[in-house]
C-alpha positions as CSV (number, residue, x, y, z in Angstrom):
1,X,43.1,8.9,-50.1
2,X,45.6,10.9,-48.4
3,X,49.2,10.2,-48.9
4,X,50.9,8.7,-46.2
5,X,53.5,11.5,-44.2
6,X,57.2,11.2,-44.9
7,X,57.6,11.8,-41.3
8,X,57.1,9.2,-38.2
9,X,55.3,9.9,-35.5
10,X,58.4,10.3,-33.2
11,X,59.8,12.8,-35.7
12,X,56.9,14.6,-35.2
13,X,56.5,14.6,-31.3
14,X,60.2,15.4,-31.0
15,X,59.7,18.5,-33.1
16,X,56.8,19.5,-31.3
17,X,58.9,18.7,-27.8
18,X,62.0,21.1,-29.3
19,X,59.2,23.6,-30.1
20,X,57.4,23.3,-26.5
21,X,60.9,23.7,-25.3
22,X,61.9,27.1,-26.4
23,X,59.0,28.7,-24.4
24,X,58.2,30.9,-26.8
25,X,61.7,32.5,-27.4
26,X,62.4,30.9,-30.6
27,X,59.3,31.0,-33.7
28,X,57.8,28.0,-35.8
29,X,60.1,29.1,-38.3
30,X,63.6,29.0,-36.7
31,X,62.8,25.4,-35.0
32,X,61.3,24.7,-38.6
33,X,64.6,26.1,-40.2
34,X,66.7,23.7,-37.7
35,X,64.8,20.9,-38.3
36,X,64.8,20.9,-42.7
37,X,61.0,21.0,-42.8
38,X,58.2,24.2,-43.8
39,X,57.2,26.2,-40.5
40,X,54.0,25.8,-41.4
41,X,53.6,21.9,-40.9
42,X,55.4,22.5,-37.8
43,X,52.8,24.6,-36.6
44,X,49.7,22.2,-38.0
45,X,52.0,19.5,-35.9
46,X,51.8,21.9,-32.4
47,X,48.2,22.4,-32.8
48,X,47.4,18.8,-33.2
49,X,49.4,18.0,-30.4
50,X,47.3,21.1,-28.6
51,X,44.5,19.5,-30.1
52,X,44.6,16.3,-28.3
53,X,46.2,17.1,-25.4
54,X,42.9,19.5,-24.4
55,X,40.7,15.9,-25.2
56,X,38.7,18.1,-27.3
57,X,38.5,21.3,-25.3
58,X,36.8,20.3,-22.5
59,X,38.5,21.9,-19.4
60,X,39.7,18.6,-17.1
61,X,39.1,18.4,-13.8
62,X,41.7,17.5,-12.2
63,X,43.7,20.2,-14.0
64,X,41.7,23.0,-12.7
65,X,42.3,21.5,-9.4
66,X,45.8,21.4,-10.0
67,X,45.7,24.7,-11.2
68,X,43.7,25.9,-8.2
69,X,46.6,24.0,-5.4
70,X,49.3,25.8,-7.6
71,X,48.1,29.0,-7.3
72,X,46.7,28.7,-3.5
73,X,50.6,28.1,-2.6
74,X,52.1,30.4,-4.8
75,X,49.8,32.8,-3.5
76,X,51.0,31.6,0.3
77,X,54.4,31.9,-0.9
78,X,54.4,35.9,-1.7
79,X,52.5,36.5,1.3
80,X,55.1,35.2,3.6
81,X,57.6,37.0,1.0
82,X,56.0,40.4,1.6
83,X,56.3,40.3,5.3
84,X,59.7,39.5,4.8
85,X,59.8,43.1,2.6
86,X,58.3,45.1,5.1
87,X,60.4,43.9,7.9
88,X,63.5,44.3,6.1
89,X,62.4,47.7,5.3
90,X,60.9,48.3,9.3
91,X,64.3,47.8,10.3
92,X,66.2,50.1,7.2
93,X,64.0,53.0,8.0
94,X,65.0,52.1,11.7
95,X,69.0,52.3,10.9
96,X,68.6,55.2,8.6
97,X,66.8,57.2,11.5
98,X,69.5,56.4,14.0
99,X,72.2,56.9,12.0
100,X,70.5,60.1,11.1
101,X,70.4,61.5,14.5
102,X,73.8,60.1,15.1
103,X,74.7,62.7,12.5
104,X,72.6,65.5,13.6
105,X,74.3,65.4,17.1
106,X,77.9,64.9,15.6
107,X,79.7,67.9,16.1
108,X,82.5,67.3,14.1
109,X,80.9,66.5,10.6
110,X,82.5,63.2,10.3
111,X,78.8,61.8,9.1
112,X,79.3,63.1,5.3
């Protein structure tokens, strides 16, 4: 028989949370380190939580539909974000031609 954790369950969600939340720019063994317990039960406790939040690695559903609605609009959103780009640039490649000829036909110099 297993010996019963010296840890609650909320102690162990929260350090999974503060892991979660670092987003990868801190390690299992700094957030380990902060929290006064081994890095390596940290990790056991991220991969359980990975464990069951998969429900057993099944790809869900409504997830990949999710996923699929996320990237159709981000997908809209750099479109319209491009034309933007090449409009912006229509009209500096319009200036810089203008201003250009403005220069050419400047007697004086004063375009330096």
């Amino acid at each position: 028989m297993a010996r019963p954790s010296k840890y609650s369950p909320e102690f162990r969600a929260d350090a999974v949370a503060l892991w979660r939340a670092s987003a990868g720019r801190r390690t299992f063994k700094s957030v380990a380190d902060d929290l006064n317990i081994n890095h390596e039960t940290l990790r056991t406790w991220v991969r359980e939580a990975e464990g069951a939040a998969s429900s057993g690695g099944r790809p869900q559903a409504g997830g990949a539909e999710d996923e699929l609605a996320r990237l159709r609009a981000e997908n809209a959103r750099l479109i319209k974000a491009e034309k933007e780009w090449q409009l912006e640039r229509e009209i500096l490649r319009r200036a810089a031609a203008y201003f250009a000829k403005d220069c050419v036909l400047n007697t004086k110099g004063s375009c330096q």
